[in-house]
Every structure is written in structure tokens, then in C-alpha cells.
N, C-alpha and C positions, 0 to 999 in steps of 0.2 A: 243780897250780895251779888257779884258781878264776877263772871269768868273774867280772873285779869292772866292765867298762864296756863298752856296746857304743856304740861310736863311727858315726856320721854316712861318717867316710871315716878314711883313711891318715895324713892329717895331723891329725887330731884326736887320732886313737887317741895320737900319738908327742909331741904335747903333754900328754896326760893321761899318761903313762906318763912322761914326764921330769920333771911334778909330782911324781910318787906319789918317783923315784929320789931328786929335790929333796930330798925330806922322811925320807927315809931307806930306802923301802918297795922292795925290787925286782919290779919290774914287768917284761913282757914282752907285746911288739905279737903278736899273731896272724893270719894273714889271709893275708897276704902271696902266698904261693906257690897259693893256691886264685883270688885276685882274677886272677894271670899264668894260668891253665889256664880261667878262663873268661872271661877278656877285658872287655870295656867293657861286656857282657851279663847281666843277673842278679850283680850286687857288690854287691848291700845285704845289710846284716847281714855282712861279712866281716872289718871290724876292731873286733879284739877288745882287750882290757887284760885279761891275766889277772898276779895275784898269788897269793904263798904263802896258804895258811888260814891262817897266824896272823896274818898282815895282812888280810885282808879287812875287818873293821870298820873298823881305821883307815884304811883305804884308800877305801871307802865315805863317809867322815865327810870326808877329803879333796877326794872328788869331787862330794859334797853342795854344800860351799864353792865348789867351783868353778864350778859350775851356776848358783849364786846368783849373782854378778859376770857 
């Protein structure tokens, strides 16, 4: 699978990832189990949205739109 977003937080990432499902694309939240083993300390950068490479553009083109709104 392919980094297609790095999200802000946890809830971000599982709203851009139930966009991407919305639309047909399967998506998958990242992060999770690294943000628990390092607690409230250092958790930037740790949710992720990755998709298939064949979705990557569309998925991109997706979240381009979403950015914009």
C-alpha cells in the first residue's frame, strides 16, 4: 500500500479514509498501535491513509477536493 495522506490526528486520517471507501477506493488508517507505545509524547506524523497503487491518483484527486472545501 502507498502513503496517499498524512493526517493532522486520528480523526482526520478516518474521515479521509471513509471519503476515499465513500467513493469507492479502499483505504486503510495507519498509526494506531505506534501513537499507544508512545503515548501523548512525540504523535505527529503518526496517522497515516494508505491505499492500493492503483488508486493512488484517484485517491490524490480525492483529497485534493477535500483540501479545497
Amino acid at each position: 500500500m502507498e502513503l496517499v495522506y498524512q493526517a493532522q490526528d486520528f480523526t482526520e486520517a478516518h474521515i479521509v479514509a471513509g471519503m476515499l471507501r465513500a467513493n469507492g477506493i479502499e483505504a486503510h488508517v495507519a498509526g494506531h498501535y505506534l501513537h499507544g507505545a508512545l503515548g501523548e509524547v512525540g504523535t505527529m506524523n503518526l496517522a497515516q491513509v494508505h491505499v492500493q497503487k492503483s488508486d493512488f491518483i484517484a485517491a490524490r484527486i480525492l483529497i485534493e477536493e477535500y483540501n479545497e472545501e
